[in-house]
C-alpha positions in Angstrom: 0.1 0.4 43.3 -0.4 1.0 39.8 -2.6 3.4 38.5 -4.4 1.0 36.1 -3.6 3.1 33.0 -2.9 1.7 29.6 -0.6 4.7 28.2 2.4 4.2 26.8 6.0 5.1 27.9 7.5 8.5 26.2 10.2 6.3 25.3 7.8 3.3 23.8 6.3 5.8 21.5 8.7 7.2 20.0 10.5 3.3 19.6 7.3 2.4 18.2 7.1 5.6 15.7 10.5 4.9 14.6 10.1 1.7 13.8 6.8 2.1 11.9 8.4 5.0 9.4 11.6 2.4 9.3 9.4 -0.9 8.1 7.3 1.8 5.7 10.3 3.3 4.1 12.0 -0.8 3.6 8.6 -1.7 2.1 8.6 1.1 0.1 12.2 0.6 -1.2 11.7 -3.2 -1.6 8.3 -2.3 -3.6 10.7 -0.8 -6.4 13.0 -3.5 -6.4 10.2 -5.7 -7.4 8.2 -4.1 -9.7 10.9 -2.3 -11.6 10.9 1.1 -10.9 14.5 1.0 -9.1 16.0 -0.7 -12.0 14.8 1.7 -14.0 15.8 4.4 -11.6 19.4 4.0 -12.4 18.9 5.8 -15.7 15.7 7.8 -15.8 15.9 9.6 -12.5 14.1 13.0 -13.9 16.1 15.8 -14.2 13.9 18.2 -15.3 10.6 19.3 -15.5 8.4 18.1 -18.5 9.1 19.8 -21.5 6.0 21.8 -24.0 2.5 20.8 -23.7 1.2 18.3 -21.1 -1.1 15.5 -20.5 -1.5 13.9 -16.9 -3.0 10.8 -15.6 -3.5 10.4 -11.6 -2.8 9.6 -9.0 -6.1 8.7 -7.8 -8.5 6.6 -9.3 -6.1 4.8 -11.7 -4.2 1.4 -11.1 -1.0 1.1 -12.9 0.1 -2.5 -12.9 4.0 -3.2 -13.2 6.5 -6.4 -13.2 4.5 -9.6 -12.4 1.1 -7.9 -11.8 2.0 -6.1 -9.1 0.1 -2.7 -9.1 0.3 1.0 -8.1 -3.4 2.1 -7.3 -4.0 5.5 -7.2 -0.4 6.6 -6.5 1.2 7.2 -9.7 0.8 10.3 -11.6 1.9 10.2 -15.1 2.8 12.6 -17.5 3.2 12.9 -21.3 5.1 15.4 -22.4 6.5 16.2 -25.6 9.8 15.0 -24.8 9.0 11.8 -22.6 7.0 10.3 -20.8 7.3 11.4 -16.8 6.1 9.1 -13.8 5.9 10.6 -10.2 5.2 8.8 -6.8 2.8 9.9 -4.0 5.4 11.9 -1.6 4.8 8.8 0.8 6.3 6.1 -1.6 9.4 8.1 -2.8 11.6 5.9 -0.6 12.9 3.5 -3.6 10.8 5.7 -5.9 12.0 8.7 -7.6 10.7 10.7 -10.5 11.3 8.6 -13.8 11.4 10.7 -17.4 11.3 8.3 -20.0 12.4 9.6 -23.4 10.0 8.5 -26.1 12.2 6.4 -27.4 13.1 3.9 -24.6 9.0 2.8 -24.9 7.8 -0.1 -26.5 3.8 0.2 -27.0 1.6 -2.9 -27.0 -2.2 -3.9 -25.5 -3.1 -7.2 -23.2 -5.9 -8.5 -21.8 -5.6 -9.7 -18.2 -9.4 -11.2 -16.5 -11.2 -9.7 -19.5 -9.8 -6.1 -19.4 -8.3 -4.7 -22.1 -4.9 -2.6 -21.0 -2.2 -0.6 -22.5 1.2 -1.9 -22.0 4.2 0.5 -21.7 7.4 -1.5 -22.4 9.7 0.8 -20.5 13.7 0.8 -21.1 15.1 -0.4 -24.1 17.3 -2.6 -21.7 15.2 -3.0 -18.7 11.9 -4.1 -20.4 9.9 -3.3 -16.9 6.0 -3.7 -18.3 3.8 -0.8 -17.2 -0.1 -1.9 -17.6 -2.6 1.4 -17.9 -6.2 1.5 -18.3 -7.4 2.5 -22.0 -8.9 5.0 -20.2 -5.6 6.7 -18.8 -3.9 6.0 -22.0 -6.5 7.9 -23.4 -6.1 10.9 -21.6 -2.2 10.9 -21.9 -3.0 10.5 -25.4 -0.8 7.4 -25.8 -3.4 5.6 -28.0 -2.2 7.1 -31.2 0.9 5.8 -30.7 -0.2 2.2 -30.2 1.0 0.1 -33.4 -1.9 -0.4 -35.6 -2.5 -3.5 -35.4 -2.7 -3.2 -31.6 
């Protein structure tokens, strides 16, 4: 006769364990394909640290919106640096997402308006064009604001 317990099998849990981390790493990966940040892995996988005087942003408490609206909330950390602009995962999303460093240069600066809020938009790539939406208030504290065109 059975015992009447509900517990699971050794084996069960650890096939059910595995599969979890397996479907949260593909989710992960297939995050970046859609909002960008793998295309623009292929050239602005950091390689260093950021270089002179900092300014960071996150990762909690901020949503960073991407490619078709889809957002990042309060799991990006950005940093501006002096020699580009630096974007980090949570530890838990770095399957399809590693460390970008954007050189000045490869950012296009614009603003937008999406259900009445007003956001920064980060053009990122000269040839990948991924949008990056921030909060006025992030851009604020990176200090991106003075580099908004001025007629932005």
């Amino acid at each position: 006769m059975h015992s009447g317990s509900n517990q699971m099998a050794p084996g069960a849990m650890v096939f059910v364990f595995v599969f979890v981390v397996c479907f949260f790493c593909l989710t992960s990966y297939l995050s970046s394909l859609f909002t960008g940040w793998h295309k623009l892995s292929r050239r602005f996988v950091a390689q260093s640290e950021p270089y002179g005087v900092t300014k960071s942003a996150g990762p909690f408490f901020y949503t960073i919106y991407t490619r078709y609206w889809s957002h990042y909330s309060s799991c990006i950390r950005i940093t501006a640096a002096e020699d580009a602009l630096y974007f980090s995962a949570f530890i838990l999303l770095r399957v399809g997402h590693p460390p970008l460093r954007i050189p000045w240069n490869e950012i296009q600066f614009g603003r937008t308006r999406h259900f009445g809020r007003q956001y920064v938009v980060l053009t990122l790539g000269s040839h990948e064009l991924i949008p990056m939406r921030i909060s006025e208030l992030m851009a604020s504290k990176l200090e991106i604001l003075d580099r908004l065109p001025a007629n932005g």
